[in-house]
N, C-alpha and C positions, 0 to 999 in steps of 0.2 A: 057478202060482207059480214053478215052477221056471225055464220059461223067460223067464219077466220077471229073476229074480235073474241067469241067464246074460245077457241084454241088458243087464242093469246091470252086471256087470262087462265086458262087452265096453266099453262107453259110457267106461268108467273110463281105459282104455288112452290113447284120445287126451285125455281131460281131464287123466290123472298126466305127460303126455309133454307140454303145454301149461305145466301147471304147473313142472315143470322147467326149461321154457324160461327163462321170465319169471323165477325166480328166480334161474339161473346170471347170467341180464343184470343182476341188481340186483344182486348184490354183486360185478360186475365193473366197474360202473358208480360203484360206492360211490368216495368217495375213504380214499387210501391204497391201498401193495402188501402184500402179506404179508412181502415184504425188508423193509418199513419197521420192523416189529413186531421180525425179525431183529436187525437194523441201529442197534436205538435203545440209545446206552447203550453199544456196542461201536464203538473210536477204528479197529480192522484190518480195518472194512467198507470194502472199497475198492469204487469203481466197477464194476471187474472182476469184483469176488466176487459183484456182486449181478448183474451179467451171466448170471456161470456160474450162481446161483440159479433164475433166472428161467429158462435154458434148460433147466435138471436138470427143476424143474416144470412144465416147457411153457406158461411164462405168455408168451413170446415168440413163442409162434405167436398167429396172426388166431383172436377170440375164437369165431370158426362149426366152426374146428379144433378147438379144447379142447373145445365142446361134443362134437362127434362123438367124439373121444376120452373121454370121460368118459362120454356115453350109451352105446359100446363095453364100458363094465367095469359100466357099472350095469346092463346086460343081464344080465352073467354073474353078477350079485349083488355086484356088488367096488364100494366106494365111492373103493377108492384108498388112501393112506397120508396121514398127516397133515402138514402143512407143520411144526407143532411139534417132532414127536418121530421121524417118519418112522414112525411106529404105523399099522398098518392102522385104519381109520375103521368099520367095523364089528366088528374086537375093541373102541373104546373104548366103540363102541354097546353093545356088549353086556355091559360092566360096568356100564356107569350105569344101562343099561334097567328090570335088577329093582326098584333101589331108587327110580326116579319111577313104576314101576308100587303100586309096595306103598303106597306115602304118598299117589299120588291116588286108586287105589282104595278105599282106607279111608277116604279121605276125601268120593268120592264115592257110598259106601254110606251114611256116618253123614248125607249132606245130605239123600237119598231115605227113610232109613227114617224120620226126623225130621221133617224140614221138610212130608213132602207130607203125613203125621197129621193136622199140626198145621194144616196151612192147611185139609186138606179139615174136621176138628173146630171149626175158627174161621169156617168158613162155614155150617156147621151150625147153630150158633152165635153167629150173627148179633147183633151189639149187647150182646150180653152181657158181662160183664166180663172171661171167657176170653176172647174175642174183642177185646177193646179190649186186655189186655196181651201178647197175642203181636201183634197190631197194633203195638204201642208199640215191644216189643223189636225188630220189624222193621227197622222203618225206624231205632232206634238203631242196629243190629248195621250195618245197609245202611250208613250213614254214618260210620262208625269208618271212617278208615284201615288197611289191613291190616299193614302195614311197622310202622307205630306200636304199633300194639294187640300184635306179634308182641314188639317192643322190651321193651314196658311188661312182657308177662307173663316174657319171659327177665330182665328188673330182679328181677321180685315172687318166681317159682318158683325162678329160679337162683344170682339173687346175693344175694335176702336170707333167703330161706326153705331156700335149698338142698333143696327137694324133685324138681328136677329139672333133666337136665343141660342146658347151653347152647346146646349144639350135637354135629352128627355123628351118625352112623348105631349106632354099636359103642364100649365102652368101653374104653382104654386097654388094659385087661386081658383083652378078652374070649376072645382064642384059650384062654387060660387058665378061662376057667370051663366049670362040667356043663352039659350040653345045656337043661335046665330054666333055669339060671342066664341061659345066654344069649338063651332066648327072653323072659323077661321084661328084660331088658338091653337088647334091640330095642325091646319094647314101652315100655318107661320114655320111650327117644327120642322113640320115635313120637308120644307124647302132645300135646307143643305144637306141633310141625307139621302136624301133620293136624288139631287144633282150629283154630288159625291158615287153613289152608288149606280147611276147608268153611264156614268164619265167613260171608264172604259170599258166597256159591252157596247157604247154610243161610237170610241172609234174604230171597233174590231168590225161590228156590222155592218158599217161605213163602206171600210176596206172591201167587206168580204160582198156586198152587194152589190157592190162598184166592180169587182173582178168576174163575178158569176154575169152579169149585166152584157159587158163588155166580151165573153166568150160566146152566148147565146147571142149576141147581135153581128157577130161574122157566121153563124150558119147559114145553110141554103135555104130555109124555108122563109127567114128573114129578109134576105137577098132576092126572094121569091114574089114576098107581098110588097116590097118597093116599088120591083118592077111592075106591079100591077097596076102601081099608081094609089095604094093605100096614102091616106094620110100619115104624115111621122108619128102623129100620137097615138093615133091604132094600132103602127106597128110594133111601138116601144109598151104600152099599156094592153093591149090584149094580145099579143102574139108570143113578146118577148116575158113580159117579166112575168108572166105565167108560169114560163120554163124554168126561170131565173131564183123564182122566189121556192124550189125543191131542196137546195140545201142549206136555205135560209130555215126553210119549215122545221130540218134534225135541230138545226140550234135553238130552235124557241123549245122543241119539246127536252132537249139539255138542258136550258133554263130552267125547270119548270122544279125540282130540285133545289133553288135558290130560294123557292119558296117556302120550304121546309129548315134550312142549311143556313138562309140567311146569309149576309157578311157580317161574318165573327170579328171582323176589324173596325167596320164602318157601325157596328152596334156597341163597339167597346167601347170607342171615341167618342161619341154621340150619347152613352149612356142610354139609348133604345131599348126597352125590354123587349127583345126576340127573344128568338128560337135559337139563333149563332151565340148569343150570349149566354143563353142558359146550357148549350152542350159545352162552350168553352170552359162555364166556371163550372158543369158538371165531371170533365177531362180533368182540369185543376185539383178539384177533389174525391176525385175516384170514384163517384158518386156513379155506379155500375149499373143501377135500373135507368138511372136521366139519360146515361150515354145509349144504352139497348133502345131506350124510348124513341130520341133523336135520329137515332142511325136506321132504327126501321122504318119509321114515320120517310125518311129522304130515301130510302131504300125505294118505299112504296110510290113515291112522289115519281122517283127518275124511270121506274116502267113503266107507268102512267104515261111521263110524258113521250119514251119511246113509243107506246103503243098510237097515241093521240095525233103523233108526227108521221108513223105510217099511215094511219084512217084519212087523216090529211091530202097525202100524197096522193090518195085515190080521186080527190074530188080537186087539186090542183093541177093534176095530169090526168087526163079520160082514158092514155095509152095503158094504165096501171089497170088492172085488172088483180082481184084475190080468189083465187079459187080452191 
């Protein structure tokens, strides 16, 4: 095991240096400069200044030059400083990082403890009328718009019920209250973005652990430990969703990406300072170290979690062997 995980991170090295590539070229290829972003709305942008811009940044060297300079500091760990603010790119990472780790994690724990219950209990289950109403709800929840559904509950909770706030992380007041104050202050926020945010992953994982459920419980080895007079819960909880729970395992290590990537919609809404908020308003403004920063940081996250989801596999199935 061990030296297959080293081979997979070796592996990683020219795949994350690949990926790099292809991305520096797409949003150099994008249209618009980052002077434009500068420039818009200011009448003393002269010609010149956007000159001297463009040489301070090195956007006036051949684009295979900025690459090699920019792979020079992402070596040493340096993203560079921002076009915006002249901010190093990994201090702003590292303010936004906690707060899209804290709201997809939460939110990708509330989709797994729930959803995969209920689908492996609804395939159980089969035809019954448990089964037909988380069926039903599924595919409702699946079909909401999440921007909409996010709208309608900041209407219901915040502006007419006043039960919770509209937006933001911390309350106006927060430096100000007791330590207990403020951890329920977080939690208050937390509440409709992270419902919002596992809504649908809550009824795709549903579906898909309900379908995966329901095919491993017509094989022979299933059909096997019945006959032998197993109890149903033995057969459903150590036999089957063992099996069951192997292509659930690829999509948690998919997820694991959203942790870096955020929801750019559900942080835009919500006013959340992530990580999806700061690569969107970095895309807006051309802002080409934040976008490099963002895109590797998720680069790095989604082998991570392909890697994590195979290591997995070995210890969800004993048939898997790495050699």
């Amino acid at each position: 095991m061990l030296k297959y995980i080293s081979q997979r991170l070796l592996f990683m090295i020219p795949l994350l240096l690949g990926i790099t590539i292809i991305t520096f070229v797409i949003i150099h290829l994008s249209p618009g400069r980052p002077t434009d972003a500068l420039a818009f709305g200011n009448p003393k942008m002269s010609t010149d200044t956007r000159a001297r811009l463009e040489a301070l940044y090195g956007l006036n060297k051949p684009l295979h030059i900025q690459y090699i300079n920019w792979l020079s500091r992402f070596a040493r760990f340096d993203f560079g400083t921002s076009f915006n603010d002249s901010r190093p790119v990994m201090k702003k990472i590292w303010e936004r990082l906690p707060a899209t780790i804290l709201l997809n994690a939460l939110a990708m724990m509330l989709i797994f403890l729930v959803a995969i219950p209920l689908g492996v209990v609804s395939a159980a289950k089969k035809d019954s009328a448990f089964d037909k109403t988380v069926t039903l709800t599924s595919f409702f929840a699946y079909a909401i718009p999440t921007f909409w559904l996010a709208l309608l509950l900041m209407m219901l909770f915040g502006v007419y019920l006043r039960w919770l706030p509209l937006g933001g992380m911390f309350s106006p007041n927060y430096d100000y209250l007791s330590p207990g104050k403020k951890f329920l202050d977080l939690g208050w926020h937390l509440v409709l973005p992270v419902f919002v945010s596992a809504f649908t992953g809550f009824a795709s994982i549903t579906r898909y652990s309900r379908g995966q459920m329901l095919e491993v419980l017509h094989q022979d080895y299933v059909r096997t430990a019945r006959a032998k007079g197993l109890p149903e819960y033995k057969v459903i909880y150590k036999h089957a969703l063992r099996n069951a729970l192997l292509p659930i395992i690829t999509l948690l290590g998919l997820s694991l990406p959203a942790l870096i990537g955020g929801g750019v919609i559900f942080e835009t809404i919500f006013s959340w300072p992530g990580m999806g908020r700061l690569g969107w308003e970095a895309v807006m403004s051309r802002d080409y170290p934040v976008i490099m920063g963002v895109g590797v940081l998720s680069a790095v996250f989604t082998l991570i979690g392909n890697l994590l989801a195979d290591i997995l596999y070995a210890y969800a199935d004993p048939r898997i062997r790495y050699k």
